[in-house]
N, C-alpha and C positions, 0 to 999 in steps of 0.2 A: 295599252290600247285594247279596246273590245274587241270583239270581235265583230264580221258585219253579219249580216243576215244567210249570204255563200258561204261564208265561214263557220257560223255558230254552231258549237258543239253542245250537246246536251249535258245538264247537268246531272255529275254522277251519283249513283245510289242513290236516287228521288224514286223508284219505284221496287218494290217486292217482288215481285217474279218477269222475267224478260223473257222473252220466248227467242230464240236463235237457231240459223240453219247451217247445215253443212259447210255452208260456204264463209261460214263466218268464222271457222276454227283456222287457229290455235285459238281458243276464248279464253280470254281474259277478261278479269275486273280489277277493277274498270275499264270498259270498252274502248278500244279506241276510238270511238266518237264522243264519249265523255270528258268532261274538262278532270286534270287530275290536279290541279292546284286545293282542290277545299273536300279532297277524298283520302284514301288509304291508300299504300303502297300497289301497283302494279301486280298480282299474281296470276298466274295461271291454271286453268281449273281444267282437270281430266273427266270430261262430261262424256265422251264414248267411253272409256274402263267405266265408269258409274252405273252406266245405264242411261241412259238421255237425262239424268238430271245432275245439275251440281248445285252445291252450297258454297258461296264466299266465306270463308274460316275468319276475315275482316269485317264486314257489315254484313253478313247473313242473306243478301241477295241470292233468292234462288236462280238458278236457269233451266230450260228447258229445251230440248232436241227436237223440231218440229218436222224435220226431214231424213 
């Protein structure tokens, strides 16, 4: 079953750099708003030790610390 339009989650690693706030850690890729059926494993990315940015070691998605 799809999902409905309340439901739809975005589709994962479709874009190169995400921008993310505070409020969104633990951060992880794929996000949990991402579908993880047609993506890579679940990891977790240490983006404060980094310095506001991380790289997915998986699909190379950057992210970024906007707050």
């Amino acid at each position: 079953m799809l999902p409905t339009d309340a439901t739809a989650q975005k589709p994962a690693n479709t874009e190169r750099v995400y921008q993310v706030k505070r409020a969104d850690l633990p951060l992880s890729c794929p996000t949990p708003e991402m579908r993880l059926w047609n993506s890579h494993p679940r990891v977790y990315l240490p983006i404060e030790a980094e310095g506001g940015t991380s790289t997915c070691p998986y699909c190379g998605a950057k992210y970024e610390l906007v707050d």
